[in-house]
C-alpha positions, 0 to 999 in steps of 0.5 A: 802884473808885477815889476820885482827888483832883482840884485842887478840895478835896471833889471827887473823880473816881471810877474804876471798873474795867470788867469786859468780853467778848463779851457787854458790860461790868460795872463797880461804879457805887457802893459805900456802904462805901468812901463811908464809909471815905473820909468822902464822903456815902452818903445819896442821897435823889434819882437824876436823869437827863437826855437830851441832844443834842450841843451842849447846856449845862446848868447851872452850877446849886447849890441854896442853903443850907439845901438845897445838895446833893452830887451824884454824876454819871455818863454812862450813854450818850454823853459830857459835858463836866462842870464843878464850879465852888467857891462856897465863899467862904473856899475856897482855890479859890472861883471855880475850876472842874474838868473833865472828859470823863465818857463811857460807856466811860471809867466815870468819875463825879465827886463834887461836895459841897455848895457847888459849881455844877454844869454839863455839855454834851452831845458827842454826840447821846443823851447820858444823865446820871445823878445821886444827889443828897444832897438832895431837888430845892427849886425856892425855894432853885434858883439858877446862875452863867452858863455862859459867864461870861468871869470862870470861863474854862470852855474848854467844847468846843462852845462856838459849838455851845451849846445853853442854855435861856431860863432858863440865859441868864438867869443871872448872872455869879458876879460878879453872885451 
């Protein structure tokens, strides 16, 4: 496995390698090891998944302090847009945002700290999400930025597709926050 840097301080793509024949593939989802050597949190306290169809947005969701947590996403069936977007006020990059194409055959995952929102949308049907969470879900400290917010120019691409919950287009802009 490897650990990449993306342009986004404390987020990292991980790369695992796929070991595959005729019967399917294997590949390394998570070692704690190499969590620690390279300073990253290898304490999980919640696993996740959701099951999404094409078009679907979730998010961009974060827990506040004291209960923000670091979240470790992956696609185990379909593909996902995903986003982290830095609340980190101070940050070199706040307001920035970094995606990518996570999907069951690339076997990539992105680690995103605390301080970060977090979003996806579905690009296919079934498209199943799994994440490790550093802390438990805390429903009085939930909170999220606005999908579509012109201000973070999140080129999402399906965006005339979107499918968002009541609750997620109630979210204001980060401006707004």
């Amino acid at each position: 496995m490897e650990i990449l840097s993306t342009p986004l301080d404390g987020v990292f793509v991980l790369k695992s390698k796929l070991f595959d024949d005729e019967r399917g593939f294997f590949l390394e989802a998570y070692k704690e090891s190499l969590f620690k050597e390279k300073n990253l949190c290898a304490s999980w306290v919640q696993d996740n998944v959701s099951f999404s169809h094409k078009g679907v947005v979730r998010g961009l969701h974060f827990q506040k302090d004291p209960f923000a947590q670091i979240k470790l996403v992956r696609v185990l069936a379909g593909r996902a847009f995903d986003v982290a977007v830095d609340l980190r006020k101070g940050s070199k990059t706040f307001g920035k945002s970094y995606s990518l194409e996570l999907s069951f055959n690339n076997g990539l995952a992105l680690y995103i700290p605390d301080g970060f929102a977090h979003g996806f949308q579905a690009l296919e049907d079934s498209t199943v999400l799994s994440y490790k969470c550093s802390r438990a879900y805390n429903p009085s400290s939930e909170s999220g930025i606005l999908w579509n917010d012109p201000g973070l120019n999140i080129e999402w691409p399906l965006r005339s597709k979107a499918i968002c919950s009541p609750k997620d287009q109630k979210l204001l802009s980060m401006k707004e926050l």
